[in-house]
N, C-alpha and C positions, 0 to 999 in steps of 0.2 A: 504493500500500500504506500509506502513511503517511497520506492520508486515510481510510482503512478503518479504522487501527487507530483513529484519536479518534475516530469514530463508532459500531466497536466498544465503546469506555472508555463513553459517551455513554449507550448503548442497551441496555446487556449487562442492566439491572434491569429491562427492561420485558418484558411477556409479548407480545411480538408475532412470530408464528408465520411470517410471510416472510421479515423480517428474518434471524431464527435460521435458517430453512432456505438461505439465501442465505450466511450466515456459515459453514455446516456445509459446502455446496458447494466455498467458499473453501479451506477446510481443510482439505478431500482433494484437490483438487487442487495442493497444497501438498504435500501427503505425497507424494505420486504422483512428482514433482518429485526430492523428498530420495530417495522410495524407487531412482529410476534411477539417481541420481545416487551416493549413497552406500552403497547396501545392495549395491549390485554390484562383485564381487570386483576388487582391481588388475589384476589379468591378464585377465578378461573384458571390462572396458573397455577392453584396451589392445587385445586383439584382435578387439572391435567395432569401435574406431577404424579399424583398417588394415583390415578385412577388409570391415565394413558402415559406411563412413564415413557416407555421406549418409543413410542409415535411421536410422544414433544422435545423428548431429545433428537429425536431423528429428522423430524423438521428442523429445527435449530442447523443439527450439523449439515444438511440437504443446503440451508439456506448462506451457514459457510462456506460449505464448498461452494457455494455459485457465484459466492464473491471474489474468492481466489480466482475460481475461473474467468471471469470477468477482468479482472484485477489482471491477469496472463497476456490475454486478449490485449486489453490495453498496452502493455507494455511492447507485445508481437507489434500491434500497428505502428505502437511509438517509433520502434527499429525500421520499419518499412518507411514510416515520413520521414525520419533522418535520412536514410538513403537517397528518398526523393528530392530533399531537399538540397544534399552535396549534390546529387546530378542537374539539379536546377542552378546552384550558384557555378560550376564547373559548366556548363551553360552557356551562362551568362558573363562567366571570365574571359571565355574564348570571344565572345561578339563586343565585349566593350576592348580589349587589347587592338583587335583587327582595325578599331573604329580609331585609337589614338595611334596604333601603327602608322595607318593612313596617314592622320593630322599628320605625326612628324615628316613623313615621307613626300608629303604635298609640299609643306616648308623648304626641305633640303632642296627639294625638283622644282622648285616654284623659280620661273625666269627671272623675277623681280628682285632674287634675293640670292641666283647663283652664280657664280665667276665662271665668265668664259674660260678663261683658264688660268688654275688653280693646279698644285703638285698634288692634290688625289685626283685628275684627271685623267682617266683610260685612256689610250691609246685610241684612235679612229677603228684600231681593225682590231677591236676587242668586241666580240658578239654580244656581251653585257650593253654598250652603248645601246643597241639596236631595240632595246624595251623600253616597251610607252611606261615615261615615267607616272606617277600620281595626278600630276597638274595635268601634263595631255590629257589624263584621260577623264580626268572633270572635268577639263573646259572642252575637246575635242568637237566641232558642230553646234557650237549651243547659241541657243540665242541671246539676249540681254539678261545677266543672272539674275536682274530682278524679274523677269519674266518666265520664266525657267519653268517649265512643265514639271512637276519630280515624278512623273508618269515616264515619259522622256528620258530622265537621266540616265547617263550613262555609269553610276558610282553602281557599282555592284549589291545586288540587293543582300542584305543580313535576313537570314529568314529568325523569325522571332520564334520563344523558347514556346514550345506549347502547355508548360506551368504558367504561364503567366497569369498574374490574377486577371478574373474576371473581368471581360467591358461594361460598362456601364452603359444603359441607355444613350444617346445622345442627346436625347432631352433634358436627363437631369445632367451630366457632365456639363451642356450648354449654362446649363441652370447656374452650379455651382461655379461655371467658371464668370459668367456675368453678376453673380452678388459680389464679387471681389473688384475685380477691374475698374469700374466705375471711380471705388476709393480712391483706387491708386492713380489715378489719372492716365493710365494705361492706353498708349497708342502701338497701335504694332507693327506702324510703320515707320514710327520715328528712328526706329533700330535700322531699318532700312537705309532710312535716309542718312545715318549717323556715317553706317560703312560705303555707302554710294559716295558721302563726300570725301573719307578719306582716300579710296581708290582712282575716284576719277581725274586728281590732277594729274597732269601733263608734267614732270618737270624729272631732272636727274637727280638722284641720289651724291652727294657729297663720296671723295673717296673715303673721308672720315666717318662717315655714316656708313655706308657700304659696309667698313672693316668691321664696326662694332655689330651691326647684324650680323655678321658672320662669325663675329666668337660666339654670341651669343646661342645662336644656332648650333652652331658646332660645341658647345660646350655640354661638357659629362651631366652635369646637373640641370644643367637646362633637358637635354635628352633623357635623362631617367625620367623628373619630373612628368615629361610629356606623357610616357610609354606606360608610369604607375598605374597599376588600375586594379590593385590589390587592399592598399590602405588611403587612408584619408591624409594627405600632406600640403602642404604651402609652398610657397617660393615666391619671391618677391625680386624683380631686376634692377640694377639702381645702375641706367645707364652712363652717369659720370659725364654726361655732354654736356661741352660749354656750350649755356644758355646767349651768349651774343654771336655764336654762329649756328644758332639752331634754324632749320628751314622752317616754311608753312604749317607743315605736317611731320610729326617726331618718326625717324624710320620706324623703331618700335610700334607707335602706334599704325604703320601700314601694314606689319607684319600680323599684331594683332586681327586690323580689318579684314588681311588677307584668312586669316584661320574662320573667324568670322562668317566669311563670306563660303567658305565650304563647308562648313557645318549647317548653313542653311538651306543646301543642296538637296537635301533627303538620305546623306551620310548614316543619320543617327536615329534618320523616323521611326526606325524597325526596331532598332537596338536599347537595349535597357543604358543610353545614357543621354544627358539633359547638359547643354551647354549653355551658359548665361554669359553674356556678354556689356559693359557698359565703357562709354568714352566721356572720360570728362573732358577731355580737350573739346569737344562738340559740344560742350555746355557748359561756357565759361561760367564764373560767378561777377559777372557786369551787372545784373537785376538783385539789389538787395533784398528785395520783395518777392522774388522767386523761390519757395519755397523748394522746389524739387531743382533746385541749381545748387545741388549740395549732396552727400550723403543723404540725407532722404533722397531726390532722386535715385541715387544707386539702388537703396534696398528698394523702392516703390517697383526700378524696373524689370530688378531681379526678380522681385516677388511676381510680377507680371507675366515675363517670362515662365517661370517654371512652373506657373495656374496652368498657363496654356497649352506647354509643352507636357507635363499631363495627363492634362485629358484628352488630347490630340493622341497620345500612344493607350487613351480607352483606357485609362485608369481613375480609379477614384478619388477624389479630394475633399475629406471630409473636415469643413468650417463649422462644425459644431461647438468648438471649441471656444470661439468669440462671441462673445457675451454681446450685452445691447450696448452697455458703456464701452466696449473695445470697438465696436463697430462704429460707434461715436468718433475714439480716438484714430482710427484708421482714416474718418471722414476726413479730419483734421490732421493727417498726415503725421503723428506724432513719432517719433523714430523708435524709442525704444520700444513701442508698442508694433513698429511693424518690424522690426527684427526678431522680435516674440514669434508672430507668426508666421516670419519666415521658417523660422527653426521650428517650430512644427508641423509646417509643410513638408519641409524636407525631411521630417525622423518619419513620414506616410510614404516616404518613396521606398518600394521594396530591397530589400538585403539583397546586394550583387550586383544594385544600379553605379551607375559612377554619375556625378555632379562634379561640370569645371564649371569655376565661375572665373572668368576676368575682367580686371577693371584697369583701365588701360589709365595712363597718368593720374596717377592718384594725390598726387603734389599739386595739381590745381586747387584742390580742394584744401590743403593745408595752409589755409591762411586764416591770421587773427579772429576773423569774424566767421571761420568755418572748422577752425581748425579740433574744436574738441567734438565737436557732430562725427566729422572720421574717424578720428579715434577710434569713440566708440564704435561706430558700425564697423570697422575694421575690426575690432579687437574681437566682435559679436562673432562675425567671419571665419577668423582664425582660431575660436572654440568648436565649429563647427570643423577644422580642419585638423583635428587632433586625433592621432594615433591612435587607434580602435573602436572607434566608433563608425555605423554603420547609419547608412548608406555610406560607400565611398566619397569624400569632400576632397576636392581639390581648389586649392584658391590660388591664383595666379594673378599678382601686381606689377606693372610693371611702370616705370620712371624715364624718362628720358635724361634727365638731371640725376637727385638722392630722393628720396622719402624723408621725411624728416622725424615726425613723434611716432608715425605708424613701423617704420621701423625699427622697435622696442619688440614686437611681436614676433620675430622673423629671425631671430636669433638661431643660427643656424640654417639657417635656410633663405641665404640671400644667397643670389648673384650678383658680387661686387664687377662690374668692368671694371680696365684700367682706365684713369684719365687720359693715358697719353699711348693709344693702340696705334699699332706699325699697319700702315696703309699698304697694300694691294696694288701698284700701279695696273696690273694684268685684270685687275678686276672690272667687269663691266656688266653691271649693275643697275642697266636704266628700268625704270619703272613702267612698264609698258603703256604703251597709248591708248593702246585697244580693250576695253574691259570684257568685252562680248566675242 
């Protein structure tokens, strides 16, 4: 019995119908048990005793062994859901690895960000050349990414795990995901438009820019980071560039919009992982009165983001949890109250999911009059990115400059550049013209 019950405690969230019927058997034959036991008057027992000795103990022990049996039962299906469930999250290891494989490999292969020639360049007459890299074969044919059919795409489909919990109606997903939105001021094309503007300028990359993408890329901790998809980790970039020779647009943040922009492809639709994306540079803090020109914006769009993304993959999001006062505070956009429920958004996303979140220049936002709003949400973030905790969190920051008070949390887990990276002259690096 006392293995039944921690497997009971264990299992009681999960939708599996043996289990519970195996558990519901337990527990009437439990009752059964109390009910002979105690629902029957002192004097009826006493004169079943002397009158039906061997009949009332033979029920009794009839009605033990059914409990043991039951009690067995349970414990057999308990072993068969554990199994089900390593073959679920084993699963779902293999489809979220494949999905950030890609990401890194899109990056490496991505024209915008690799050196015509570089000393790991193959040979011409090495038959490795001759394979469609990652970025070929996302962009290969396509029309305008933002008009992108993902019927169409050409990114190889993930067939989804067939444990996956239940879909829900579309009605009520619809439902649940429209009582939320509206708070957050939730546009779902502003994200659009944030990475259309980082990508669509015309102009060349700096050879100093250039170099630092490409440690950056090429760097151990940057590529592990990427590739994780076991534990919940951090990493924060602090690109070290001098701000009076910075361009339009921070390379960093085009590398960002470039990952961005193929995550939005239908890479992930299938696959148990959810990528959240924000640019502050796209939303200076110029309007003091702009509330969501801060860390609130961040969490409102994140929280936005991962409503939709979902219930788009037919899962459930259950806001039972916010009260009428938190719906109040939600209206009012108050931060700690929507980082409340982000983080229990995200502890409803299944064991085995991966969650990247990135927030591209995060030093916008650290100023005087914003600077302890980040903090916080930052620091809210990086709880959520701690070692053993599940759903997998990953948070990725990146700087084109330092981070300043946010990098207190990151300890161990930054990427320092150098200030003063050795240029590339071979390197050629233009940012291409053509988006489509």
């Amino acid at each position: 019995m006392e293995h039944v019950k921690r497997f009971v405690d264990m299992y009681r969230q999960m939708c599996d119908q043996f289990l519970e019927q195996r558990t519901i058997e337990l527990f009437r034959a439990i009752l059964t048990l109390l009910h002979q036991f105690f629902l029957d008057g002192k004097s009826k027992k006493f004169i079943s005793s002397l009158v039906q000795e061997g009949l009332y103990k033979e029920r009794l022990f009839q009605s033990v062994e059914a409990i043991k049996a039951c009690a067995q039962a349970v414990n057999d299906e308990a072993s068969q859901c554990q199994a089900r469930m390593v073959m679920k999250v084993y699963e779902k290891t293999e489809q979220t690895q494949i999905v950030f494989h890609r990401l890194m490999e899109f990056l490496l292969s991505n024209p915008r960000f690799q050196a015509a020639d570089s000393g790991n360049s193959a040979p011409e007459s090495d038959p490795s050349r001759l394979k469609v890299s990652s970025y070929d074969l996302l962009n290969v044919d396509r029309l305008s990414w933002q008009d992108q059919d993902n019927s169409q795409s050409t990114t190889p489909t993930i067939l989804q795990s067939p444990s996956q919990q239940p879909a829900l109606s579309k009605t009520d997903m619809e439902h649940a995901k429209q009582q939320l939105l509206p708070c957050l001021n939730c546009n779902p094309e502003a994200l659009t438009r944030d990475i259309s503007s980082i990508l669509s300028l015309n102009y060349h990359l700096s050879e100093n820019a250039r170099s630092r993408v490409a440690a950056m890329l090429r760097h151990d901790r940057f590529q592990t980071f990427m590739r994780e998809t076991q534990v919940s980790t951090r990493l924060i970039v602090n690109g070290r560039g001098n701000i009076s020779t910075k361009e339009s647009v921070s390379s960093f943040s085009v590398v960002m919009a470039e990952l961005a922009r193929m995550s939005n492809t239908g890479l992930t639709e299938s696959a148990p992982v959810f990528i959240l994306k924000y640019f502050c540079s796209e939303h200076q803090p110029s309007h003091p009165n702009d509330p969501l020109v801060s860390a609130v914006g961040i969490m409102a769009s994140i929280l936005g983001q991962l409503i939709c993304q979902i219930t788009e993959k037919g899962l459930a999001v259950d806001l039972s949890f916010i009260s009428d006062s938190k719906w109040r505070q939600l209206e009012l956009l108050e931060l700690h109250n929507l980082c409340t429920v982000f983080k229990r958004v995200v502890d409803q996303i299944p064991h085995g999911d991966v969650v990247l979140c990135i927030t591209d220049e995060i030093s916008v936002y650290e100023t005087s009059r914003l600077g302890e709003e980040t903090e916080m949400a930052v620091k809210k973030l990086v709880q959520l990115a701690h070692q053993g905790r599940y759903p997998v969190f990953k948070l990725l920051i990146t700087c084109y400059d330092r981070a300043l008070d946010v990098g207190r949390y990151f300890c161990g887990y930054a990427l320092e550049m150098d200030e003063d990276i050795e240029t590339d002259d071979t390197a050629d690096w233009i940012i291409a013209s053509q988006l489509s």
